[in-house]
C-alpha positions in Angstrom: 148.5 120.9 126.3 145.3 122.8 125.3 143.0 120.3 122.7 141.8 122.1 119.8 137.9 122.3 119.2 137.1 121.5 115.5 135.9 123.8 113.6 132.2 122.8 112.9 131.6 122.6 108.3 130.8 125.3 106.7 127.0 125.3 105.5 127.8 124.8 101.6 129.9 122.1 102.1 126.9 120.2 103.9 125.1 120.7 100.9 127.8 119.2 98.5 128.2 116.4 100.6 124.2 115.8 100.5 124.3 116.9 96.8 126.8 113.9 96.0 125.3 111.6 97.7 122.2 112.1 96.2 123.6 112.1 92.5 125.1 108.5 93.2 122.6 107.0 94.9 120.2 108.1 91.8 123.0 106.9 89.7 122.5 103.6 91.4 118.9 103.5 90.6 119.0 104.4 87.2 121.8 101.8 86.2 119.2 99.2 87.6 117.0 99.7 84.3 119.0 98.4 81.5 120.4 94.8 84.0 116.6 94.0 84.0 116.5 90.9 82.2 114.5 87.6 81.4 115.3 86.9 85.8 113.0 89.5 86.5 110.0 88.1 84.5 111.0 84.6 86.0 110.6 86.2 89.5 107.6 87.6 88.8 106.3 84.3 87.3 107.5 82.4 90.1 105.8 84.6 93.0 102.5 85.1 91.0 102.5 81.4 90.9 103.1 81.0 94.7 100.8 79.1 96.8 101.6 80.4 100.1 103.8 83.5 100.3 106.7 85.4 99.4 109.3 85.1 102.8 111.8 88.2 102.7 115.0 87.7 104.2 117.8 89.9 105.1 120.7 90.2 107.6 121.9 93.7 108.9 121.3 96.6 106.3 120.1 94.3 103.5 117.5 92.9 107.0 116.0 96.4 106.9 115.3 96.6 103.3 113.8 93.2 103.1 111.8 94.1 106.2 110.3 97.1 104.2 109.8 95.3 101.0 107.7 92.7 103.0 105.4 95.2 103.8 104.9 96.8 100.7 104.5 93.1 98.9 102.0 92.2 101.8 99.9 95.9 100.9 99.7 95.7 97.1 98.3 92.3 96.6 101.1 89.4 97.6 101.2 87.9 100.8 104.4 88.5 102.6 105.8 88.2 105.8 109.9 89.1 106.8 112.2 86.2 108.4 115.0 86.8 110.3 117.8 84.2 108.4 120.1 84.3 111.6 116.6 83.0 113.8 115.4 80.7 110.6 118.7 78.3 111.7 117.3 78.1 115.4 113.9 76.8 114.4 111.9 80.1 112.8 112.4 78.0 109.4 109.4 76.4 110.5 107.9 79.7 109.0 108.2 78.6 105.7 106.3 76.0 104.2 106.9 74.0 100.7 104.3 76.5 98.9 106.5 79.8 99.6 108.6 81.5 97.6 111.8 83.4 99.4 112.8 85.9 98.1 116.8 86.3 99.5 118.7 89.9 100.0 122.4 89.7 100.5 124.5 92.6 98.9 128.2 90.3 98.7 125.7 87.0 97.9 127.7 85.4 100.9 126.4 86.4 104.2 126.7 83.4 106.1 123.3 83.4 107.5 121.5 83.7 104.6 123.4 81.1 102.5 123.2 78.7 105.8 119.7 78.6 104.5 120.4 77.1 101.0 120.1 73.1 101.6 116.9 73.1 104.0 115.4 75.4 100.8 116.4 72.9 98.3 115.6 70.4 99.9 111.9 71.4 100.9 111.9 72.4 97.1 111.2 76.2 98.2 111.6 78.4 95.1 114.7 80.8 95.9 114.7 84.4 94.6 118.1 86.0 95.3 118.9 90.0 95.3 122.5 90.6 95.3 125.4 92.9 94.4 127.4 90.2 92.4 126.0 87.8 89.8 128.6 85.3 90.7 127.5 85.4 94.0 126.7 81.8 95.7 123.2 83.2 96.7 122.6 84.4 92.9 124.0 80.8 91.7 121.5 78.8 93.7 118.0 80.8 92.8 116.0 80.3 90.6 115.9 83.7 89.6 118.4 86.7 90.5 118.2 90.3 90.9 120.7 92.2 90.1 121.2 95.3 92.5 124.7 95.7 92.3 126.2 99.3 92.4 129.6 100.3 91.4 130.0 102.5 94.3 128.6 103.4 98.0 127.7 106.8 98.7 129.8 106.9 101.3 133.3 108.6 101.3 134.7 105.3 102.3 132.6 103.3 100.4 132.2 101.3 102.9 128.9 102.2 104.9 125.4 100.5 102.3 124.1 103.5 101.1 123.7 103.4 97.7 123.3 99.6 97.5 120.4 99.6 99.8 118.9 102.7 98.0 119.3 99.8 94.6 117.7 97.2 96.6 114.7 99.1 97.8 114.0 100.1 94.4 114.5 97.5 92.5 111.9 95.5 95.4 109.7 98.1 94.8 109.9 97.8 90.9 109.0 93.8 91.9 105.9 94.9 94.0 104.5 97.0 91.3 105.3 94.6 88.6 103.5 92.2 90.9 100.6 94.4 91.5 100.0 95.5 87.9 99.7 91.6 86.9 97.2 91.2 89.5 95.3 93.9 88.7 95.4 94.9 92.0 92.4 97.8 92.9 92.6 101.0 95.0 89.6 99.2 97.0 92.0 96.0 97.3 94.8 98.8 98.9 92.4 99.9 100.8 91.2 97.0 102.5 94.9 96.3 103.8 94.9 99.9 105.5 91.6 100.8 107.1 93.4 102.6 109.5 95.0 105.2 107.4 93.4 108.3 106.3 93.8 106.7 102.5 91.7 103.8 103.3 89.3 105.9 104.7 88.9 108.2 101.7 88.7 105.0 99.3 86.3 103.0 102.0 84.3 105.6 103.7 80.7 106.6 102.2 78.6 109.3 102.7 75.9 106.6 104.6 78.6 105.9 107.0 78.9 109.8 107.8 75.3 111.3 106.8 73.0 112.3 110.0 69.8 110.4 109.7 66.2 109.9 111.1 65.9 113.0 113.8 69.4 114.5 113.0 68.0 114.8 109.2 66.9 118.9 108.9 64.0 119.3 107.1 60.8 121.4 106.4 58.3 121.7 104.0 57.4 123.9 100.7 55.7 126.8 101.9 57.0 126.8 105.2 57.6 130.3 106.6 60.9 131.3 106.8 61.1 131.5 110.5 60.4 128.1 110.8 63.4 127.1 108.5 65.6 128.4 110.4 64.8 127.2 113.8 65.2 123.9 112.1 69.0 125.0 110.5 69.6 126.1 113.9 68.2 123.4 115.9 69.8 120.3 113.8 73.4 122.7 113.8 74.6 121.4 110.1 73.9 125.3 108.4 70.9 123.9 106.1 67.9 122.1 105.7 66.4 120.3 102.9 63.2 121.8 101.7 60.9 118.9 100.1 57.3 119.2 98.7 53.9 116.9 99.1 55.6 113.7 98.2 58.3 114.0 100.4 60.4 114.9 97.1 63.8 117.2 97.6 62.5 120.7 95.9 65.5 122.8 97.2 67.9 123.8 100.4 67.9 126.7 102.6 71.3 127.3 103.5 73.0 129.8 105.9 74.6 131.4 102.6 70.8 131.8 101.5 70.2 133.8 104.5 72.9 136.1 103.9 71.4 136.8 100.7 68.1 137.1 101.6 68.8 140.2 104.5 70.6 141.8 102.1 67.5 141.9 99.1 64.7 141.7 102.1 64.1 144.4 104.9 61.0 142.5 106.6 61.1 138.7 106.7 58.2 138.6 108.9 55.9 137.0 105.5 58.6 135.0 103.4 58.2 131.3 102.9 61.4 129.6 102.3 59.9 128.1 98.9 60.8 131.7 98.0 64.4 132.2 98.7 65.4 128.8 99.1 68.1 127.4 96.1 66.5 125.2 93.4 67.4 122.6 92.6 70.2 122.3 96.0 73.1 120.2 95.6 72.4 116.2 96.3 73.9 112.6 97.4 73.3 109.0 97.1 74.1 107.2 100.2 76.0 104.8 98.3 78.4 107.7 97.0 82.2 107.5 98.0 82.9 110.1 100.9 86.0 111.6 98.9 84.0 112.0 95.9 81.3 114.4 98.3 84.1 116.4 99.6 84.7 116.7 95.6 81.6 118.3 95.4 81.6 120.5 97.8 85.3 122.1 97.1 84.1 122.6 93.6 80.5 124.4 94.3 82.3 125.6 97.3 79.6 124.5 99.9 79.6 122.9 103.1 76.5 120.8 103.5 74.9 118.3 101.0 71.6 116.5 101.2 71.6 112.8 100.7 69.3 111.6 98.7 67.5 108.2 97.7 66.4 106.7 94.5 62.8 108.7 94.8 65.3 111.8 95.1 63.8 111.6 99.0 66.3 112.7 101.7 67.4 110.3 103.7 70.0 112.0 105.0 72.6 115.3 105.2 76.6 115.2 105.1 78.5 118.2 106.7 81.9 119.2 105.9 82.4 118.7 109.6 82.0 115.2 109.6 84.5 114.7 106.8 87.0 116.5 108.4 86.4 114.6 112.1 86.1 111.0 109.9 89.9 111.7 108.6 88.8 111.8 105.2 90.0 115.3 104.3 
């Protein structure tokens, strides 16, 4: 008896499927607005009043989420950290301490893990915050505040498999972070402080003094200079310019590899210029002080490559290359 190979979907009905489930789980989200009540502000109230922290807990699917809205909590200005309720009961309650705040995920409201936890809270006088899919739920009855992320179906054919109630869940936890965040008045500089390591923090930590080549990496010649010796120094220092300052050590213009272009095609005999004389006045400048990502601004916008650093005398100090910006992860 020969065993018949399926036929694999056809291409179309992928997207319908995909399509669908989209549709509902965006269904999901949107029915989450108008059940936001006087429970929300409550949890809000209770977590910006916390002490300690905010201890996420989750089993299986509603785990995962609760894992993920740790993290975001924990990034945007509330300390948070995820518990494991099924390792709570074998001694990681310890974790929590009488100034937390948990905040409980539990789709049915009756996983048995996570409402095992409901006496040693009460009775350590731990402020309970319960996400669930039913109102009626035990978990909802026993917090102090409850979150409301029921959906009236899964995505899934079967409705069986989370789909759309975890989709519900991560929202409405990220609704809670930025509710949370927005109270604070939590700063980009705050964000990036928690993620030095990411390319954002870099472009909202990173300033030009922590990129600029100093001291004998800093190109520079004098007014009056001849042109030669300009560009041995653009060639020697590698960074396609130099800064051209005058008697008091004053910025008075850059010569720039672009300037050179323009100068062999308006000059057949360079042998006598000074770089005073095709050199670009004023020349783009820096503070040291300046935010790397707003330099790169600069540059994209005047469409250069190389900027002189300047100090408050309008002295270089220093040069910034596109180079370095792209190497330092801030592009």
């Amino acid at each position: 008896m020969t065993q018949q190979t399926p036929q694999a979907p056809h291409a179309s009905s992928l997207r319908d499927s995909a399509r669908r489930t989209l549709r509902l789980e965006q269904q999901a989200i949107g029915a989450l607005i108008a059940r936001l009540d006087a429970d929300f502000d409550r949890a809000c109230q209770l977590i910006l009043a916390c002490r300690g922290r905010v201890v996420v807990t989750g089993m299986g699917k509603s785990g995962h989420i609760a894992g993920k809205i740790a993290a975001t909590l924990a990034s945007t200005g509330t300390p948070a950290f995820f518990v494991h309720p099924g390792e709570a009961s074998h001694g990681d309650l310890g974790m929590i301490t009488p100034g937390d705040v948990v905040l409980a995920l539990s789709n049915s409201g009756e996983t048995a893990e996570v409402t095992a936890l409901l006496p040693l809270l009460k009775r350590m006088g731990v402020p309970l915050v319960s996400m669930t899919g039913r109102p009626a739920s035990t978990l909802a009855r026993h917090a102090e505040a409850h979150l409301d992320a029921g959906v009236e179906r899964e995505a899934c054919p079967l409705d069986l498999a989370p789909t759309a109630s975890t989709t519900a869940a991560l929202a409405l936890g990220d609704a809670l972070a930025v509710a949370l965040l927005e109270s604070r008045g939590f700063t980009a500089e705050e964000f990036a402080l928690s993620h030095p390591g990411g390319s954002l923090g870099k472009r909202l930590l990173l300033r030009v003094a922590d990129l600029m080549h100093d001291g004998p990496r800093l190109p520079i010649v004098p007014l009056g200079s001849p042109l030669r010796d300009a560009l041995l120094e653009i060639t020697r220092q590698g960074l396609g310019f130099t800064c051209v300052v005058d008697e008091q050590g004053r910025l008075a213009g850059v010569y720039t590899d672009g300037d050179l272009r323009r100068t062999l095609d308006q000059h057949s005999d360079l042998s006598g210029l000074t770089v005073d004389t095709v050199m670009t006045r004023p020349g783009k400048r820096v503070a040291p002080e300046m935010l790397a990502a707003e330099a790169v601004k600069l540059m994209e916008d005047h469409r250069i490559s190389a900027l002189a650093v300047v100090d408050d005398d309008d002295r270089p100090v220093g040069a910034l290359h596109m180079h370095d910006l792209l190497a330092s992860g801030v592009i």
